[in-house]
N, C-alpha and C positions, 0 to 999 in steps of 0.2 A: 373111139378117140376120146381121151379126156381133155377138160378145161382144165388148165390153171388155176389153183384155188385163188380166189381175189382175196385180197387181205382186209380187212372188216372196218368201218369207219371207226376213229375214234370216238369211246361212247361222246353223246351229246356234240359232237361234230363243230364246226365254225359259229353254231345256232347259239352252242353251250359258251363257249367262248366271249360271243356277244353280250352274254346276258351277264356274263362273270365282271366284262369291263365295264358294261351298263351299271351295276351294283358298285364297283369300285367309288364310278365318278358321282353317283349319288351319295355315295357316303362322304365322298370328298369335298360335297358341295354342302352338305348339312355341314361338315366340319370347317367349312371356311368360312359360313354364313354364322357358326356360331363363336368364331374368332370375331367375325367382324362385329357381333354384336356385343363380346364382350368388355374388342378394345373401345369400341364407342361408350360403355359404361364406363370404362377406365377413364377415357377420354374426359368424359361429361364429370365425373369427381372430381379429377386433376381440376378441373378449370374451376370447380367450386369448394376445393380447397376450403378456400380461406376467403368466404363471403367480407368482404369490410365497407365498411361506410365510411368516407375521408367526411368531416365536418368541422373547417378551420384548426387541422392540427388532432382531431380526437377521433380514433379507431375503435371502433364497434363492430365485433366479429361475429362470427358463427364457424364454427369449427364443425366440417364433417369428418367424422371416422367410424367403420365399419356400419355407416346406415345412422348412426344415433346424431345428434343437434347438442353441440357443446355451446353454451352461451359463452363469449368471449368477457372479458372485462374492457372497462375503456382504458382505452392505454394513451396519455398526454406525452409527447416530448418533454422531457427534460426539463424544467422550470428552473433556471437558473435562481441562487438564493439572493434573499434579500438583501442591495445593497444597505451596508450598515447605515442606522441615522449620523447624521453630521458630514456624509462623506462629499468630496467634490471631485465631479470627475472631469478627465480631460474632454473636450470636444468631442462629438462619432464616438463616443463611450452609450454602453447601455445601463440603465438606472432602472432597476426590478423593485415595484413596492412588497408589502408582504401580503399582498392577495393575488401575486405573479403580474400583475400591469405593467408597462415598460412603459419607458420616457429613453427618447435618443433624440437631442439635440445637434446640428449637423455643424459641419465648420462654420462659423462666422464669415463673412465678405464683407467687403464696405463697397459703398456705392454712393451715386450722387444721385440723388432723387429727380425723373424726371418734370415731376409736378412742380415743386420747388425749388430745386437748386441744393439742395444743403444735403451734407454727408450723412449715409445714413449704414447702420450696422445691419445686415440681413442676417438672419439664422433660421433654416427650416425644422420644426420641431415634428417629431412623429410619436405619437400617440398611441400606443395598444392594448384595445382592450381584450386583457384575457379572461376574465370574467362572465359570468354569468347571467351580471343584469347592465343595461346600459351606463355608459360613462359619459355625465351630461357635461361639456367642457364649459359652462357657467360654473360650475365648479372647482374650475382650476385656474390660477390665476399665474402671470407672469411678470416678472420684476427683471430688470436689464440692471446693469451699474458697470460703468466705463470710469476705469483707475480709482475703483470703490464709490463714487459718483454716480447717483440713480440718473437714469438716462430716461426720458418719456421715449413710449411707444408710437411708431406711426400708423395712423389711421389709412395708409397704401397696403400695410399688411391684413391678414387674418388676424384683426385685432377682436370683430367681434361673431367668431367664430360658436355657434352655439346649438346645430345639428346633435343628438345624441350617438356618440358612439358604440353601433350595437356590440355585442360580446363577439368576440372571435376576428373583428375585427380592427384595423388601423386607420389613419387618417394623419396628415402631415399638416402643418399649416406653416405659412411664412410670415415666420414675426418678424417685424422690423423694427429698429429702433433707432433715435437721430443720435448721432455719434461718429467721431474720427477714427482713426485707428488707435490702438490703446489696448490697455488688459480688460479685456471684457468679461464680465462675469453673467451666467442667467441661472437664473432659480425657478423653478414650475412647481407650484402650489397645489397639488393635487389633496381629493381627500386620503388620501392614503403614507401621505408624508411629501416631502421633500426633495424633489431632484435637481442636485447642485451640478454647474457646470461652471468651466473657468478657462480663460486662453488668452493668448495674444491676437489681436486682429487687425 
């Protein structure tokens, strides 16, 4: 009596198989461990991009690309130009000397003093220094005149204001001066020129 031929396993059997899909997911794990390490480099560039330093308005970069260190230049905002000498400006106007400093004198108010009694013209002045060495305001002086009429300063304001204002930055102070309502005029005596102001108050 004969057997039936058996039919023969397939070479390398369920054994081979294992070992085919073993290899696959190794290679598929080396291939996603080196995505993930690439987009983390990616990642890690993108964010440093564009190294900068903010320092009151002045950007100091570092540019990376392809591995190399580009040194950036500083790059300033805008420096609006000098207003011309002689000009007067309205009130909340900005007044640019020619080594980029700013003077902004704010609306005038009148008010009644409450130390003494007597009317007095308030105007908050702000100060900016954009320069590079301190701005000592002993050196700036302020003159009032109500309907062309010099007006004395009150000693309630920032009369004797004399902190150095370092570079980069501002400081406002509240001049006051005794006076009614009227055309009022202020001048600030900076060393750098001139900044006129003029309104009704």
């Amino acid at each position: 009596m004969s057997v039936p031929a058996q039919p023969s396993p397939l070479r390398g059997g369920a054994g081979g198989l294992t070992f085919t899909l073993g290899l696959v997911a190794a290679v598929g794990v080396v291939v996603y461990a080196a995505w993930l390490a690439i987009t983390a480099v990616a990642a890690a560039s993108g964010m440093g991009t564009t190294a900068a330093e903010h320092v009151s308005g002045t950007v100091v970069g570092a540019i990376h690309r392809g591995g190399a260190i580009h040194q950036g230049t500083a790059v300033r905002p805008a420096t609006p130009p000098a207003t011309p000498a002689g000009s007067t400006l309205a009130f909340d106007q900005l007044w640019t000397s020619g080594n980029g400093n700013t003077v902004v004198a704010g609306v005038p108010t009148v008010g009644i003093s409450a130390v003494t009694g007597e009317s007095m013209i308030q105007v908050p002045v702000t100060l900016t220094n954009n320069g590079e060495r301190d701005w000592n305001p002993a050196s700036t002086g302020f003159v009032g005149t109500l309907n062309q009429a010099p007006v004395a300063e009150s000693t309630e304001g920032d009369w004797m204001y004399r902190s150095p204002i370092a570079p980069h930055t501002s400081v406002t102070l509240n001049k006051i001066f005794l006076g009614k309502p009227g055309q009022f005029d202020l001048k600030v005596n900076t060393p750098d020129g001139v900044a006129s102001f003029a309104g009704a108050v």
